[in-house]
C-alpha positions as CSV (number, residue, x, y, z in Angstrom):
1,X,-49.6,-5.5,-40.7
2,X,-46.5,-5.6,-39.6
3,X,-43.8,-2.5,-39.6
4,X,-41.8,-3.8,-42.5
5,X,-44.9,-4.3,-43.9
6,X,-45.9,-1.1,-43.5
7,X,-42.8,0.9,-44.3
8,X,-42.3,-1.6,-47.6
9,X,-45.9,0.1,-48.7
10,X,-44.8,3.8,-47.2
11,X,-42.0,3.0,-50.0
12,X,-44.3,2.4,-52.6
13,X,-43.4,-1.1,-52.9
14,X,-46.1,-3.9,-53.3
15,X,-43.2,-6.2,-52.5
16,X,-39.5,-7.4,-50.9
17,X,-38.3,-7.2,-54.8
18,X,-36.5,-4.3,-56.1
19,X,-38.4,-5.0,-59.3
20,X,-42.2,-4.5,-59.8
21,X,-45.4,-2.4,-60.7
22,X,-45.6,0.8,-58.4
23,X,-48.4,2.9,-58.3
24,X,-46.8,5.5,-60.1
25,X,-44.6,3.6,-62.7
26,X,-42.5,0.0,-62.8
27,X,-38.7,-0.7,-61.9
28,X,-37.0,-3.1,-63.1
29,X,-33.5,-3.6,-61.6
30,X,-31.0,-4.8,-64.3
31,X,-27.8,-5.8,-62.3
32,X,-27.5,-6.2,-58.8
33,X,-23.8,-6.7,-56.8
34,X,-23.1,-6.4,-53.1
35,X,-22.8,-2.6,-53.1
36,X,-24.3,-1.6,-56.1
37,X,-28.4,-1.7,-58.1
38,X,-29.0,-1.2,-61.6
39,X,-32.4,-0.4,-62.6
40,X,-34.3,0.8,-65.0
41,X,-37.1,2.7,-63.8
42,X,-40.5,4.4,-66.1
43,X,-42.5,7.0,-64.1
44,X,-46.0,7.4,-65.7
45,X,-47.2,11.2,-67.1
46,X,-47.8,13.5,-64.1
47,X,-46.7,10.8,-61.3
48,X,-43.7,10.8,-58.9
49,X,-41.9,9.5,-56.4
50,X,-42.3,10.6,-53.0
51,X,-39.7,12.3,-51.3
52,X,-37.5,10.3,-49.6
53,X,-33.9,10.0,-48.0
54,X,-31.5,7.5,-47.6
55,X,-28.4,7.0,-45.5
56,X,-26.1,4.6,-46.8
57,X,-26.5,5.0,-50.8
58,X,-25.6,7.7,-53.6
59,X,-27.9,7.8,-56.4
60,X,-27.3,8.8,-60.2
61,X,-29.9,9.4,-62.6
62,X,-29.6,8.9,-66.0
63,X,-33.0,10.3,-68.6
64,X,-33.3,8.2,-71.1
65,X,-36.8,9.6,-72.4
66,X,-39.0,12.2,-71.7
67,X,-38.8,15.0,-68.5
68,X,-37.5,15.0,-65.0
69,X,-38.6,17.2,-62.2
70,X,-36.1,16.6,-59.8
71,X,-35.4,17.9,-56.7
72,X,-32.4,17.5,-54.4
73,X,-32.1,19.1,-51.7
74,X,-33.4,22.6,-51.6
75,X,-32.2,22.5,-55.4
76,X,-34.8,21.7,-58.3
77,X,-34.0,21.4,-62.2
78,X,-35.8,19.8,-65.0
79,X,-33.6,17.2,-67.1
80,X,-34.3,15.7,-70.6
81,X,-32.8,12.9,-72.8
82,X,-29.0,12.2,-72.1
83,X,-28.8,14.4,-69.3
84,X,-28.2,13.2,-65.6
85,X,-27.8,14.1,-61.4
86,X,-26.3,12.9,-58.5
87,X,-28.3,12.4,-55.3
88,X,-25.5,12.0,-52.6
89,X,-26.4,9.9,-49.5
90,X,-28.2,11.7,-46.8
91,X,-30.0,14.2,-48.9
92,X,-33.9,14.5,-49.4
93,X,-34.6,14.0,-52.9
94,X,-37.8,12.9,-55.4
95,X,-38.2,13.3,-59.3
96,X,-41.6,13.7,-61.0
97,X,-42.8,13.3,-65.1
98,X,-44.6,16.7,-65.4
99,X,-44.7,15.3,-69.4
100,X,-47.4,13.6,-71.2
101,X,-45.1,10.7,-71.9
102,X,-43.3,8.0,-69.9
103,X,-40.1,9.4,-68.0
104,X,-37.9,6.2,-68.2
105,X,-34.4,6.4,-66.1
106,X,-31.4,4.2,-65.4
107,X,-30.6,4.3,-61.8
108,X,-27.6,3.5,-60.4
109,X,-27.5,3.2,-56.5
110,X,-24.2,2.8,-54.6
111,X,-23.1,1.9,-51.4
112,X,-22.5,0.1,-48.5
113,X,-25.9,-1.5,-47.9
114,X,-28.7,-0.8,-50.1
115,X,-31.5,-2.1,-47.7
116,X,-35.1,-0.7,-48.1
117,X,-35.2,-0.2,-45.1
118,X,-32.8,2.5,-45.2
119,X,-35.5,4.7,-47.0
120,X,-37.2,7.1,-45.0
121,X,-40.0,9.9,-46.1
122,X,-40.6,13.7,-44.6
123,X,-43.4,12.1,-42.4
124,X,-41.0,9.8,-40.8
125,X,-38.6,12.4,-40.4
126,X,-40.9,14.8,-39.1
127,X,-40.1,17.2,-41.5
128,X,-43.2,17.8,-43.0
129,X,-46.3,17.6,-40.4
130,X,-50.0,16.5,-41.7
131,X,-52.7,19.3,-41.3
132,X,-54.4,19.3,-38.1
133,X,-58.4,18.5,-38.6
134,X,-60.7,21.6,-37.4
């Protein structure tokens, strides 16, 4: 496997598209420019995203059903229907459906290059170190 290979499923993508069946849900990206993604993404009941980080994009979230668990940073809030968050560049971030229904949420990603190769996670990083076998 190569390492895009391998970073593209550390992302949780099964493919190069933006759009696609993940593990924990399905995106769907809606409008696409040079600095900018639409998508529309659906998180199944008690699955997430993993924390990740990227450099060179800001994120909004916009719920358009059910419950977010989001957390930003070192901050975490829960957001229903109509509500939204920014996730500035640079910053750790990952939102869960603790709910029993789909979590569906428009995201908007801006930028100057949107690459997924721009996505890290804590265990690239460093920042969070597997548990040593005994």
């Amino acid at each position: 496997m190569t390492q895009n290979e391998d970073n593209a499923q550390l992302n949780g993508h099964e493919s190069s598209s933006h759009s696609g069946i993940r593990y924990w849900g399905n995106v769907e990206v809606i409008e696409e420019g040079e600095s900018y993604r639409i998508s529309r993404i659906e998180i199944k009941p008690r699955h997430g995203i993993k924390p990740q980080i990227h450099y060179h994009r800001n994120e909004h979230w916009v719920v358009v059903s059910g419950v977010a668990k989001v957390t930003c940073g070192d901050e975490e809030i829960l957001l229903g229907r109509n509500q939204s968050t920014y996730v500035p560049a640079a910053t750790l971030h990952k939102v869960e459906n603790p709910g029993s229904i789909p979590l569906v949420i428009l995201e908007i990603q801006n930028g100057e290059y949107l690459g997924e190769d721009d996505t890290e996670r804590p265990y690239d990083l460093n920042l969070v170190k597997p548990v040593a076998d005994h």
